[in-house]
C-alpha positions, 0 to 999 in steps of 0.5 A, a space after each residue: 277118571 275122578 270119582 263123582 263120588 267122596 267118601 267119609 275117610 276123604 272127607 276126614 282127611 281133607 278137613 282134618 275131622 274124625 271119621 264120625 264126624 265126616 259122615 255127618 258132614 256127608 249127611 248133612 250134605 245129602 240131606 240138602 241135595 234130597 231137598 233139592 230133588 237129587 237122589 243120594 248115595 249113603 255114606 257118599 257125596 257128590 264132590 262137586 257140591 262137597 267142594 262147592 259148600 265147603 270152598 265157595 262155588 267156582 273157586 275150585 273150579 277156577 284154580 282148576 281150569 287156570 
């Protein structure tokens, strides 16, 4: 099963960044998802928000689902 979760090293080595600025990105991320009411891990993201901000909503999801 596919973890909920990402986490700062693959966050850095899917979008080539350094580790420090991976967990920035999380952060960044995290603090959106504590505006919109969602309680947050940190040093982790959820991974569909992460790839939904990162790639557009659903366009993952449907080369996924195709």
């Amino acid at each position: 099963m596919d973890n909920k979760f990402i986490r700062a090293d693959e966050v850095a080595q899917e979008l080539s960044v350094s580790k420090p600025y991976a967990y920035k990105l999380i952060k960044k991320l995290n603090d959106e998802l504590k505006q919109k009411g969602f309680i947050t891990i940190a040093g982790r993201v959820n991974r569909q928000y992460f790839e939904e901000r990162l790639y557009g909503a659903g366009e993952r999801q449907g080369k996924e689902m195709g």
